[in-house]
C-alpha positions in Angstrom: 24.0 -50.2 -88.3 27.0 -52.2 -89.2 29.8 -51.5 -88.4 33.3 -50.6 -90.2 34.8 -53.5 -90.2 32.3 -55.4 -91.8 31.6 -52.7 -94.6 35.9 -53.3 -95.6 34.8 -57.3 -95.4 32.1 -57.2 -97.9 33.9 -55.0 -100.3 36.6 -56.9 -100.0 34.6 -60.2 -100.6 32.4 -58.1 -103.4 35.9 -57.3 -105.2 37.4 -61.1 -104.9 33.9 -61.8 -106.7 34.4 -59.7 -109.7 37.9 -61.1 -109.9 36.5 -64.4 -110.3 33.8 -63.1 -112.6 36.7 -61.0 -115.0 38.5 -64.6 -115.4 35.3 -66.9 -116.0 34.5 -64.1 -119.0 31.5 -62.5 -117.3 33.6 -59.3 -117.7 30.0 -57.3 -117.3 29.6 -58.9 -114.4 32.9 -58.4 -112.9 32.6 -54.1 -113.8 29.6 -54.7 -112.0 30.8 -56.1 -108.8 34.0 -53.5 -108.6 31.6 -50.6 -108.2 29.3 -52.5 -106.0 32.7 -52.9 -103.6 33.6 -49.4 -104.5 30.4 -48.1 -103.1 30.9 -50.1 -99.8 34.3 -48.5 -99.4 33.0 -45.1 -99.8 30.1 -46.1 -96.9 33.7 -47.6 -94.4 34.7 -43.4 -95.1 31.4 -41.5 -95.0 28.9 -43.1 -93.1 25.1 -43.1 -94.7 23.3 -42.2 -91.6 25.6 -39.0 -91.2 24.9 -38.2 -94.8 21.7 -37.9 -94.3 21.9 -36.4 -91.2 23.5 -33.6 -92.8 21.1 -33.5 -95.5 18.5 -32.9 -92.4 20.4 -30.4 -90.9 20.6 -28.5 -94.4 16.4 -28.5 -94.4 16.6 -27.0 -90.9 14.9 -30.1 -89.8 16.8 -30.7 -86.6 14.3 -33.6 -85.4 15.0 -35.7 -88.4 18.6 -35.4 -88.2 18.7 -36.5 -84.5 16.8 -39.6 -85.5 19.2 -40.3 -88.0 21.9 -40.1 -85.6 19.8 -41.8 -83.4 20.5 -44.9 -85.3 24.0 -45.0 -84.5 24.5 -46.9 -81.3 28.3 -47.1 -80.5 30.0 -44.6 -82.7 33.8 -45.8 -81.8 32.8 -49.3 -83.2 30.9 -48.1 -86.4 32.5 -45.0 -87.8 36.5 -43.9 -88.4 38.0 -41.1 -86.3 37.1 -38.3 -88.7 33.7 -39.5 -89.0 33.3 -39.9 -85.2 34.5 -36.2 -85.6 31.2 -35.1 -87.2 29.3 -37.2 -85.4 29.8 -34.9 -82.8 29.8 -31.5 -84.4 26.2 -32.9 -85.7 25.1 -33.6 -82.2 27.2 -30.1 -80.8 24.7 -28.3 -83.7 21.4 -29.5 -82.7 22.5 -29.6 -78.9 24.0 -26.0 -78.8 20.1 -24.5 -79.4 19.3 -25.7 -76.2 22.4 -26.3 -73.6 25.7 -24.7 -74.1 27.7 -27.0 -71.5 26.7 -30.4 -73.6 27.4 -28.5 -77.0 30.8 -27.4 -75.5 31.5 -31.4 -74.5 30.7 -32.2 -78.5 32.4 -29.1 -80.3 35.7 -29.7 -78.1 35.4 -33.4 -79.0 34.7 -33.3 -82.3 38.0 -30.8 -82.9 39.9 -33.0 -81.0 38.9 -36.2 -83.5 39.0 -34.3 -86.3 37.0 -32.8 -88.9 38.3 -33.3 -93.0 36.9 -30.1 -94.0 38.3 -26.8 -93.0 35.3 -24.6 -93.0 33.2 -27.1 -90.8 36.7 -26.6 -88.5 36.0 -22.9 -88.5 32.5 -23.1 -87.6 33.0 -25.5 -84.8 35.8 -23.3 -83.5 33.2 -20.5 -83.8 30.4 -21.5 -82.0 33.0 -22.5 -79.2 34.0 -18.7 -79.5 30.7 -17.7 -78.8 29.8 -20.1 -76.0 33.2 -18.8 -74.2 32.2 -15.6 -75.0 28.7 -16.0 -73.3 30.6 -17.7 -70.7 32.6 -14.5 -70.1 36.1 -16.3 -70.9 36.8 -13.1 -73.6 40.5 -14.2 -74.3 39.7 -17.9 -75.3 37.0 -16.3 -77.1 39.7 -14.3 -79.3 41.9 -17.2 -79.3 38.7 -19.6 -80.9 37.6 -16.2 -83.2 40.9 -15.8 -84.7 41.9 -19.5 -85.7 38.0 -19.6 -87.1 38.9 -16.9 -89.2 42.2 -18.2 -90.6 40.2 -21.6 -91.2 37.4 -19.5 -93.1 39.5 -19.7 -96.6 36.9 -19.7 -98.7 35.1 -17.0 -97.0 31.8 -18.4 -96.1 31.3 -17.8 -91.7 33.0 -14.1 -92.8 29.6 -12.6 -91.9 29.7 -14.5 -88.6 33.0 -13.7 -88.0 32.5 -10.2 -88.3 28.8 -10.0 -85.8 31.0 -12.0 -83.2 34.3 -9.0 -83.2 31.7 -6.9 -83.0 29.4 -8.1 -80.4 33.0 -8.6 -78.4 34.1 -4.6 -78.9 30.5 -3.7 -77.9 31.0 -5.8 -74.5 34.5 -4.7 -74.0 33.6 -0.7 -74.1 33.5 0.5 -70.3 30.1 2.1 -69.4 30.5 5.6 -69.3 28.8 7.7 -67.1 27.7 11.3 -68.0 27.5 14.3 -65.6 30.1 14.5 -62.8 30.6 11.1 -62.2 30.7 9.1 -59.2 27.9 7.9 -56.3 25.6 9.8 -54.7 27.7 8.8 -51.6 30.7 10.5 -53.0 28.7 13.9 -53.9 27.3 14.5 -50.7 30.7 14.0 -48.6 31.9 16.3 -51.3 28.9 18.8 -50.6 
């Protein structure tokens, strides 16, 4: 894994190159070398190893895309805030099958860092509705549900959006009790 510092380096060295190759004449060369630099700066702003991580998690193959984060050993050294941003929504994903607390620790941080895209905002703010609302904490629940929906621009959690209201009206209905109501306790002082 290297880390972001050297990617900017060798770009930077890769670009000085094809400088030096435009004014020898190897223009070829140089056109070459500029999007060989280009392609490093594009790896200092999207790291590979989440790309393909994300290309796991879009097979539904949650072991591969744990070994491909797997591979990267100190995140604050190797990726760029919003990148360290989805590291963690990755790892809040594939945890958040398992154990709620730890996927809480990941979806927090990785909206805290930052995430560039608004609808992977959304869905981390939604499945940190739903683990509050499992937790029983209904009004950060609402809070979390209602900035996922104003997030959801281009309308792709709205299905999810709409099973979560609705699973949090079915809870919030009081149990109603048929017949004359009361204990058994309370009928028979009655009687």
């Amino acid at each position: 894994m290297y880390n972001k510092i050297i990617k900017l380096i060798l770009a930077i060295g890769i670009f000085a190159y094809a400088i030096y190759q435009f004014t020898e004449g190897y223009i070829g060369n140089g056109i070459m070398l500029i999007f060989l630099s280009l392609i490093f700066v594009f790896l200092y702003f999207k790291n590979e190893f989440i790309l393909l991580a994300f290309l796991r998690l879009r097979k539904q193959d949650f072991d591969g895309a744990k070994k491909w984060l797997s591979k990267i050993k100190n995140p604050e050294s190797a990726l760029v805030t919003k990148q360290q941003g989805y590291y963690n929504y990755l790892h809040g994903i594939m945890v958040s099958q398992t154990n709620m607390n730890e996927a809480e620790k990941y979806f927090r941080k990785a909206i805290t860092l930052g995430l560039s895209m608004s609808h992977d905002l959304a869905m981390a703010k939604l499945n940190l509705a739903g683990i509050a609302f499992s937790k029983r904490r209904k009004q950060e629940a609402q809070k979390l549900l209602s900035e996922a929906t104003k997030l959801d621009k281009q309308g792709m959690l709205t299905d999810q959006i709409k099973m979560m209201k609705e699973n949090m009206k079915r809870s919030q209905i009081p149990n109603q009790h048929y017949g004359s109501g009361g204990s058994l306790r309370a009928q028979k002082r009655r009687g």
